[in-house]
N, C-alpha and C positions, 0 to 999 in steps of 0.2 A: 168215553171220557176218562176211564179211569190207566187207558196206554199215555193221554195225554196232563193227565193229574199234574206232574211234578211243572211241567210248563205252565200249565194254567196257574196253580195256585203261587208260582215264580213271578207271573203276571200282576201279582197282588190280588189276586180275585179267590171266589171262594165257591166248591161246587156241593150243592144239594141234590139227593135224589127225590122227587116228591113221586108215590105210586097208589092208584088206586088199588089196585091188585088186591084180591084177597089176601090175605096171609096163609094159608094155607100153602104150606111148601116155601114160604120164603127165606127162611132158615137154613135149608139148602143149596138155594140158588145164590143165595148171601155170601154161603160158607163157600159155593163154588167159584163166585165173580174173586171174591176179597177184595170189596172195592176198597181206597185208604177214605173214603167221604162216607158222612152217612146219607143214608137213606130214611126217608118219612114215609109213613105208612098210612093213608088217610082213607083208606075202605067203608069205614061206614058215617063220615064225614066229606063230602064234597065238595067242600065250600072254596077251597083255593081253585081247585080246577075250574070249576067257573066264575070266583072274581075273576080269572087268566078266560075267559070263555074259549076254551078248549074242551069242555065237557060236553060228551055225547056228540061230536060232530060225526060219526060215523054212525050216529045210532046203536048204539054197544053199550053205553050206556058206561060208559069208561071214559078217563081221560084219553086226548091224542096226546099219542109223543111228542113230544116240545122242546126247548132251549130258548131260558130265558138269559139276558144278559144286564142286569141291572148294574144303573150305575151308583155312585156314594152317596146320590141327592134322593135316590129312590125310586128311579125311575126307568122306564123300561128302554134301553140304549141299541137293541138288537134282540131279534125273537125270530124262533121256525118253528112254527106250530106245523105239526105233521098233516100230510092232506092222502095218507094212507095210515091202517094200520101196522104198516109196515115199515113205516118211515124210522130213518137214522139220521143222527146230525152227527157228523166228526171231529173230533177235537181240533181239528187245521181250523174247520170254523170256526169252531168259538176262541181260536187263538187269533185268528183272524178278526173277528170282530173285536177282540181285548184291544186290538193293535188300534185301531178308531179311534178309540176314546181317548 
């Protein structure tokens, strides 16, 4: 997301990171992305990732990788909920789906 940052948020839209991830090391990996969006850290709180039921679809007991695309009414206008843990979504998508709406 963050090679296609300046186009998306051009788009009018706005990007979040939500991450179960421990925290442990993410100060690094932080300091190493330099994403310009923040990221949310919600490790010993789960509650977003499965109102979004993306929690534990792999059994990991972690969120899947995702991309939500809400729109101004609230509501969910395009989603890629990962079906690996290995999943990426590219910023052409969600440029792509901005373009939809």
């Amino acid at each position: 997301m963050q090679d296609h940052y300046d186009k998306i948020s051009g788009a009018g839209a706005e990007v979040l990171g939500i991450s179960t991830d421990n925290l442990a090391g993410a100060e690094s990996i932080i300091a190493k992305a330099r994403p310009e969006f923040p990221i949310l850290y919600s490790s010993k709180n789960n509650d977003v990732p499965i109102a979004y039921d993306v929690y534990n679809l792999h059994g990991d007991n972690l969120a899947s990788a995702s991309v939500f695309v809400i729109d101004t009414n609230g509501n969910i206008a395009w989603e890629s909920i990962g079906d690996s843990p290995a999943h990426q979504v590219s910023g052409e998508e969600v440029l792509e789906a901005l373009s939809g709406l």
